[in-house]
N, C-alpha and C positions, 0 to 999 in steps of 0.2 A: 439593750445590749446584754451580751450574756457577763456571767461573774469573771470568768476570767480575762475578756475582753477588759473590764473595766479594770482588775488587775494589772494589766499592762500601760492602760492611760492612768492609774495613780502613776506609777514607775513615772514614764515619762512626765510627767508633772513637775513630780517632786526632782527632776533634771537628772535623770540614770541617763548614763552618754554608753556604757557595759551593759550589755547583754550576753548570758551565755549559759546553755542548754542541753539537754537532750529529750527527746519525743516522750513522751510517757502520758497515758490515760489513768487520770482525767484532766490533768494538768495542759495538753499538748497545744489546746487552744492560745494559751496567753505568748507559745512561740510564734504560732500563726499569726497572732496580730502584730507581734512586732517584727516578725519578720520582712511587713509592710513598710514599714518604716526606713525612706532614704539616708537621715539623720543619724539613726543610730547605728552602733558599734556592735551586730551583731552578730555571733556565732553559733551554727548547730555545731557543737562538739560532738567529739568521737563517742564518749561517754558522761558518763554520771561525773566521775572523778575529775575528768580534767575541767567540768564545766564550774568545779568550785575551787578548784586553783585556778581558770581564768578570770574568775571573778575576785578573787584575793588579790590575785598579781595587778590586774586593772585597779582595783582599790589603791594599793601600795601608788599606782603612778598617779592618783589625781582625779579617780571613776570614780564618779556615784554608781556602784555597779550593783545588779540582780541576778538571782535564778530560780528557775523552778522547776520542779518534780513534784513523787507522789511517793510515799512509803518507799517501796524496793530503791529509789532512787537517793534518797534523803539518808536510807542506811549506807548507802554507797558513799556518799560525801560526809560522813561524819570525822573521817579524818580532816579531812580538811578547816571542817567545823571547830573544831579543838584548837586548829595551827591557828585560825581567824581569832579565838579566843586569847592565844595566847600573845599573836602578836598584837592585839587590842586595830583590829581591822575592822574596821565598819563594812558591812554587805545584810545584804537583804534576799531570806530564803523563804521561797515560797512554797506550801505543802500544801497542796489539795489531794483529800485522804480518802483512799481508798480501805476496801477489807482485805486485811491483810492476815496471816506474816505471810512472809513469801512474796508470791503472785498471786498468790488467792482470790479473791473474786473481782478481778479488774475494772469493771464498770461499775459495779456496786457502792455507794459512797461510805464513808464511816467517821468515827470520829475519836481513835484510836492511838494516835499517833502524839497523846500528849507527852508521856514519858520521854517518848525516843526527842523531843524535842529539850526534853530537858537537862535528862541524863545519857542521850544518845551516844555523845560522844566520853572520851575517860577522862579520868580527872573531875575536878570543881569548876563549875562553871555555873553562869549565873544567867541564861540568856531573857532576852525580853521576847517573849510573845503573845499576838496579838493575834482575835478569834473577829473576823464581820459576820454578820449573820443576815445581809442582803445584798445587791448588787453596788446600789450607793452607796453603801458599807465597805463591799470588794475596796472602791476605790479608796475611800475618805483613810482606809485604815494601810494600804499599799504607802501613801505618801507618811503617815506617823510614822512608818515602819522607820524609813530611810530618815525622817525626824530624829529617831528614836537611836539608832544606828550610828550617827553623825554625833550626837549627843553622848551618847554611850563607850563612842571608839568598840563597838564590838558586834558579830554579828545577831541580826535581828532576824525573829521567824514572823510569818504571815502564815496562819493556819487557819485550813479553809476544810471543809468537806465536798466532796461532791457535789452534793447538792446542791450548796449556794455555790459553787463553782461552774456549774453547767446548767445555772438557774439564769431562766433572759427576764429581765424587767426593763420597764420605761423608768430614763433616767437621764435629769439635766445637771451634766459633769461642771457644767459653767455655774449653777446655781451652789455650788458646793463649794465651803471657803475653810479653804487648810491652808496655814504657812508654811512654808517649804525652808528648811533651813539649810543656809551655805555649806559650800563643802568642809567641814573641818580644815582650820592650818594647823592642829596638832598631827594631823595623818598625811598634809600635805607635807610636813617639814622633816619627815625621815629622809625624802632626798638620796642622796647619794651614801651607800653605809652598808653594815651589816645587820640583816633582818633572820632572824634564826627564830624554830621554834623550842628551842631550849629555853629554861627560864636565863633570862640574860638581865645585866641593867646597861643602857644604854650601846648595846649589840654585843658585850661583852658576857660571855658564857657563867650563870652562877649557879654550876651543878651540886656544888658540897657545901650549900650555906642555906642549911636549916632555918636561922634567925631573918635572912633576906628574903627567904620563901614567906615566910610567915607575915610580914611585912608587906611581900610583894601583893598575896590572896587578900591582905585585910584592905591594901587600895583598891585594887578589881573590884569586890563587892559591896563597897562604899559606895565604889564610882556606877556601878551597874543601878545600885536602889537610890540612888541619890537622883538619879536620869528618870527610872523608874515613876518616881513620885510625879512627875509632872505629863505622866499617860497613865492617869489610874481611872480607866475610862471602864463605866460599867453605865446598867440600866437597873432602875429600882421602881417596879410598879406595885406598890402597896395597895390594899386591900383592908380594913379596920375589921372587917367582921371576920375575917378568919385567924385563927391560929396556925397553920400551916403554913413556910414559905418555901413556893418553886426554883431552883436552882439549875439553871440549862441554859447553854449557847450555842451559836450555831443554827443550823437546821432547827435542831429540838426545841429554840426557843422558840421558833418561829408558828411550831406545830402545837405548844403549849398556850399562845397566847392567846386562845379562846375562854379557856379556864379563870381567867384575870378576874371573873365574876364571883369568883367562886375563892380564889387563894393569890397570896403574894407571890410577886414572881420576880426571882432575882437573874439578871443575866452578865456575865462576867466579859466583857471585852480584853483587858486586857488577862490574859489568862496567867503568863509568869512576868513575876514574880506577883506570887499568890494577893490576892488584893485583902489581904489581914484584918487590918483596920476596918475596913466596910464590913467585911465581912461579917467580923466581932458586935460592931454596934449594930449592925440588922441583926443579925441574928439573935440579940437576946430578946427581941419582942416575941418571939416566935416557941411553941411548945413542940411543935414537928417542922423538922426537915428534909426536904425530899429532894433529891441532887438526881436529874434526867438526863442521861448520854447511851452514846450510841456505843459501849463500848464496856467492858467491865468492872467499869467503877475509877478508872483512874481520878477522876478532877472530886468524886466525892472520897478517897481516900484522902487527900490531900485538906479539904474541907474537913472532915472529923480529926485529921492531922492538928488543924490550929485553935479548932473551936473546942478539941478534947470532950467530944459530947456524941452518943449515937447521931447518925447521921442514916435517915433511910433513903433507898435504892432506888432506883427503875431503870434496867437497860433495855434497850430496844437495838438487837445486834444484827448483823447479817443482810446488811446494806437498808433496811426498810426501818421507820418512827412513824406507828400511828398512832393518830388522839385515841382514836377507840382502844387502843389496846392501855395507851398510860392514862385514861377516867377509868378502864377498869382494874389497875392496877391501886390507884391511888385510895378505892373502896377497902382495899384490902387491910391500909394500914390503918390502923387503932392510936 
């Protein structure tokens, strides 16, 4: 099955009863298959926007709800992304990424789209996102997402590239064992009330109260890393004889894993909040670090960001990551 196919069988697994969308490549497939779907609650909306206010609003009633896009769409719904934030709404947003900005290269995959996932929307936010980097990955990490989301009280990203998005492999969904957790009764028990994106406590407006603000942001990011800790899912293929360790997800790791003979290779699944701590302790075995994306450095800024230590490069941009190109890259560095 293809990645986004399996996409959509996490979703329903993990009991999404919400659906709600609009067309977009490369994403467009995971609407196709559930549009199959007699059971589900699903809408082609009119656009990008209403399809993440219908998925908040289903949330608020009781849904385990989802959606998915790709860049131009994801900037579309970042308002909405903020309201989910602030009303602490669990949903689950799916990015399979294209070369963007813009329209830019529509077919072409990429892997570009970390920031906008983090700081897309304005204000502080803290969201949890997570990277597969094969098709039984598609799925296994679709179902954490809504784990993670349920857990959290906020919304959750699934970020995919192209690639492993419109990638088909053989795959037994049944031989794959994830817990699925209930629907939250903190998100069920709003009920009947006022639900505002203002900062509010208990539906009541707390626009001029500095001290409650301050208070309010220090439980949100307790609550978000507190959640966090129990999906600090990565991949660590060590290597004794080298000094060098690989740093890439997604596609990139995929294309890097022949090299494993030769250098350590670290792969980051869940991508936010930054996996620190791992980070930290691998990383001091290591005298070179070399962080491989599709994309201008976003996830290795963020890496020299906490290990406070040169951090070297390799992008491979413009939809295409070849080995050939990053074994001749990685001669280069001393």
């Amino acid at each position: 099955m293809q990645g986004d196919e399996a996409i959509a069988e996490g979703a329903l697994k993990a009991g999404m009863s919400f659906f709600a969308a609009y067309p977009i490549t490369p994403a467009s497939e995971i609407m196709h298959h559930l549009a199959k779907v007699q059971s589900l609650n699903f809408v082609h909306a009119e656009d990008e926007i209403a399809s993440i206010n219908m998925i908040i609003g289903a949330s608020m009633a009781g849904a385990k709800a989802m959606t998915s896009s790709s860049g131009p769409g994801i900037s579309l719904k970042q308002e909405g992304i903020g309201y989910a934030h602030m009303t602490e709404t669990p949903v689950v947003i799916v990015n399979i990424q294209r070369v963007g900005p813009a329209t830019g290269m529509p077919t072409m995959p990429n892997q570009a789209d970390l920031m906008q996932c983090k700081y897309g929307t304005h204000g502080d936010v803290f969201p949890i996102v997570f990277y597969p980097n094969s098709v039984e990955e598609c799925y296994k990490y679709t179902i954490e997402a809504f784990n993670a989301a349920e857990e959290s009280l906020s919304p959750v990203f699934l970020l995919c590239d192209g690639f492993i998005g419109q990638l088909y492999e053989a795959v037994d969904l049944s031989a794959i064992e994830v817990k699925t957790k209930e629907r939250s009764k903190i998100s069920l028990g709003k009920g009947i009330g006022h639900i505002t994106g203002l900062l509010s406590e208990n539906g009541i407006p707390k626009t001029k109260h500095p001290s409650y603000y301050k208070k309010w942001i220090k439980r949100i990011k307790e609550k978000i890393d507190d959640a966090a800790k129990n999906y600090a899912f990565y991949e660590y293929i060590p290597n004794k004889k080298s000094d060098t360790l690989l740093i890439a997800y997604g596609i990139t790791s995929r294309v890097v894993l022949p090299l494993k003979d030769r250098y350590s290779i670290f792969r980051p699944i869940r991508i936010f909040p930054l996996l620190e701590n791992e980070l930290k302790e691998i990383s001091k075995k290591y005298k070179k670090i070399v962080v491989i994306e599709m994309n201008e450095g976003q996830y290795k800024n963020e890496v020299e960001r906490i290990l406070k230590r040169e951090i070297r490069f390799i992008n491979s941009t413009g939809g295409e990551v070849k080995l050939s190109y990053i074994e001749g890259e990685l001669k280069k560095i001393k």
